[in-house]
C-alpha positions as CSV (number, residue, x, y, z in Angstrom):
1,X,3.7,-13.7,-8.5
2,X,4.3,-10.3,-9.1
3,X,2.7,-7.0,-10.6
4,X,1.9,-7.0,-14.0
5,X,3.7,-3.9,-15.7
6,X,0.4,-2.1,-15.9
7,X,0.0,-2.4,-12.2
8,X,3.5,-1.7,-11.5
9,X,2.8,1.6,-14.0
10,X,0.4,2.6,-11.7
11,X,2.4,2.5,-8.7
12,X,4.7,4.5,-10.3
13,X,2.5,7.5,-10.8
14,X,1.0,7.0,-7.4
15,X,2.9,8.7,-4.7
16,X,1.0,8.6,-2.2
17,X,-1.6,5.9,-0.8
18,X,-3.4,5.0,2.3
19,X,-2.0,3.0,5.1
20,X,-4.5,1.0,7.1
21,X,-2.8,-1.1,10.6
22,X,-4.7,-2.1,13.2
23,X,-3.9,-1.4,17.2
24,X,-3.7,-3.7,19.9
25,X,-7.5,-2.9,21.2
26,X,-8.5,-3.7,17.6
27,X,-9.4,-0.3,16.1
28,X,-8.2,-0.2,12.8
29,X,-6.3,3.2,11.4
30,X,-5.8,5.0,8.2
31,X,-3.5,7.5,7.2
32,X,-2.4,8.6,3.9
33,X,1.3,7.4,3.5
34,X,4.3,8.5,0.5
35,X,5.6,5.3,-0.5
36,X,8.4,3.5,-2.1
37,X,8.3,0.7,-3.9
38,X,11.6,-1.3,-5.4
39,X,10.3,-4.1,-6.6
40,X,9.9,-6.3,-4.0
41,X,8.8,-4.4,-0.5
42,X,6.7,-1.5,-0.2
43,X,8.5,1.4,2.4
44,X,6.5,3.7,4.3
45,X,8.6,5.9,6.9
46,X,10.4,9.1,7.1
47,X,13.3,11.1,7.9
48,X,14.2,11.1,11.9
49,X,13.3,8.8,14.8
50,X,10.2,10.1,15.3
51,X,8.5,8.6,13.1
52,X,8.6,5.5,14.9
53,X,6.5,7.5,17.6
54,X,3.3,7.2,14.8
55,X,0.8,5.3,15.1
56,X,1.5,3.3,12.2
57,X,4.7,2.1,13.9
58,X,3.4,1.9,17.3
59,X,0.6,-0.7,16.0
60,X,3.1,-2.9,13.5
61,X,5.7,-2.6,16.6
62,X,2.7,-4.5,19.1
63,X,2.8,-7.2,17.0
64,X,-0.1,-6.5,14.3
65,X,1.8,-6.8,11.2
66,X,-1.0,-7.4,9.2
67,X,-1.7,-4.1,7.0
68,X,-3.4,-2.8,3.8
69,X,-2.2,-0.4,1.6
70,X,-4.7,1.3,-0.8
71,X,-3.4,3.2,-4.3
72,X,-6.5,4.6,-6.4
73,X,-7.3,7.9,-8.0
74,X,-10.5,9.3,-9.5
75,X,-10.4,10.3,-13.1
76,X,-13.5,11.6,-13.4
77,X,-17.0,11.8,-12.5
78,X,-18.4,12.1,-15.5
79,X,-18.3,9.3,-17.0
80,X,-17.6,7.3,-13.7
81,X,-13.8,6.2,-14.2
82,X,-12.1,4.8,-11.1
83,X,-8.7,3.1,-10.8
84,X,-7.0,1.3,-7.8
85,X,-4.8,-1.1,-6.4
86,X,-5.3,-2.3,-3.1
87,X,-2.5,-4.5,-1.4
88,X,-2.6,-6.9,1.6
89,X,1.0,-7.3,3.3
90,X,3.2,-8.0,6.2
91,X,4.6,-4.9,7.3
92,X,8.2,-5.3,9.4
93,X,10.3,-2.3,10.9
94,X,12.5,-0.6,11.8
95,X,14.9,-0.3,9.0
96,X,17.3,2.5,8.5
97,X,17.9,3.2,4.8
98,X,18.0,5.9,2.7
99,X,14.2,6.5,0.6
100,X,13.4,8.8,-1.7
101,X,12.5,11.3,0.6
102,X,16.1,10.6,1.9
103,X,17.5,8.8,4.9
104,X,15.2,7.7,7.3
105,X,13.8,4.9,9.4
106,X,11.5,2.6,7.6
107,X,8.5,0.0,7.7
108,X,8.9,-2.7,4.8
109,X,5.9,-4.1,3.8
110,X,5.7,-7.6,2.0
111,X,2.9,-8.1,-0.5
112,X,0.8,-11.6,-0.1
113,X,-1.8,-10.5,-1.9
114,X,-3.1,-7.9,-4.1
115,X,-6.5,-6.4,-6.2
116,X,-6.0,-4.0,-9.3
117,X,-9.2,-2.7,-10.8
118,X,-9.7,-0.9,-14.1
119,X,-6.1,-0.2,-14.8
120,X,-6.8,0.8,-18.1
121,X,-9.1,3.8,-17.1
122,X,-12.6,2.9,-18.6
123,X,-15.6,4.2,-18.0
124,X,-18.0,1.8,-15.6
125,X,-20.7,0.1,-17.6
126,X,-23.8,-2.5,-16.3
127,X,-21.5,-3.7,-13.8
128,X,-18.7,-3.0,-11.5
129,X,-15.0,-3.3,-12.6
130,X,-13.8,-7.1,-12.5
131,X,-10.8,-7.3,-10.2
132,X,-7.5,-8.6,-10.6
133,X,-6.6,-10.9,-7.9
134,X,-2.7,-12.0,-7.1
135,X,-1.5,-14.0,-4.7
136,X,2.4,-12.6,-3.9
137,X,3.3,-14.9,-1.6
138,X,2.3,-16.8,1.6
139,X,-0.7,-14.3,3.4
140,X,0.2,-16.9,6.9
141,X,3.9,-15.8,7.1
C-alpha cells in the first residue's frame, strides 16, 4: 500500500519530524530530523561525513534498523485540533545522494507500516481521533 494523497499532502507541508532509533544497550533516542520523501523512501541525513558520526547513524549502523518517524503539528488549543502521521520503517545507510538540502550522505528509511490521524483538521469530540492504519510492506524484512 501506499499514502493516500491526503497523507502524502501532509508530508509535504511537514518538513521536519522526529526520528526515534534505538542503541545497542537498548535506550531508545529521539531527535527532530528535516526529511525527504520521493515516494517510496523516507531520507534523513545531511551534507558532509559527519553526519554519519550522530547518533541516529551510529544506532542504525549497529544493526538496529528498526525506526519511527513521527510528523504531527498542533493547530490549535482551542478547540483541541491535532494532526499526525506516525511511520514505522526499516532505516538502511549510507547513501550518498544529493537531498534537498543538497548533497549529502543519507539514511533511507522503508515504510512497513504507518498511522495518520485527523488529517482533515477537526476538532476532537467524545472520543479520540480514529486512526488510519497501513501496512506498506513486510514489517519482518
Amino acid at each position: 500500500m501506499t499514502f493516500t494523497d491526503q497523507e502524502l499532502a501532509f508530508l509535504r507541508g511537514q518538513p521536519l519530524a522526529r526520528l526515534a532509533t534505538v542503541s545497542p544497550e537498548g535506550q531508545p533516542d529521539v531527535v527532530p530530523v528535516a526529511v525527504e520523501y520521493d515516494g517510496t523512501h523516507f531520507w534523513v541525513g545531511g551534507p558532509g561525513s559527519g553526519v554519519t558520526r550522530t547518533r541516529k547513524f551510529r544506532n542504525v549502523r549497529a544493526g538496529n534498523g528498526k525506526v519511527s518517524l513521527v510528523f504531527d503539528d498542533m493547530v490549535s488549543f482551542e478547540p483541541f485540533v491535532a494532526r499526525g502521521l506516525r511511520i514505522y520503517g526499516r532505516a538502511e545507510h549510507p547513501f550518498e545522494r544529493t537531498g534537498v538540502i543538497g548533497p549529502g550522505v543519507y539514511m533511507r528509511i522503508t515504510p512497513t507500516v504507518s498511522w495518520s490521524w485527523n488529517l482533515e483538521g477537526e476538532p476532537v469530540g467524545d472520543t479520540w481521533y480514529e486512526p488510519r492504519r497501513t501496512v506498506h510492506s513486510d514489517a519482518t524484512s
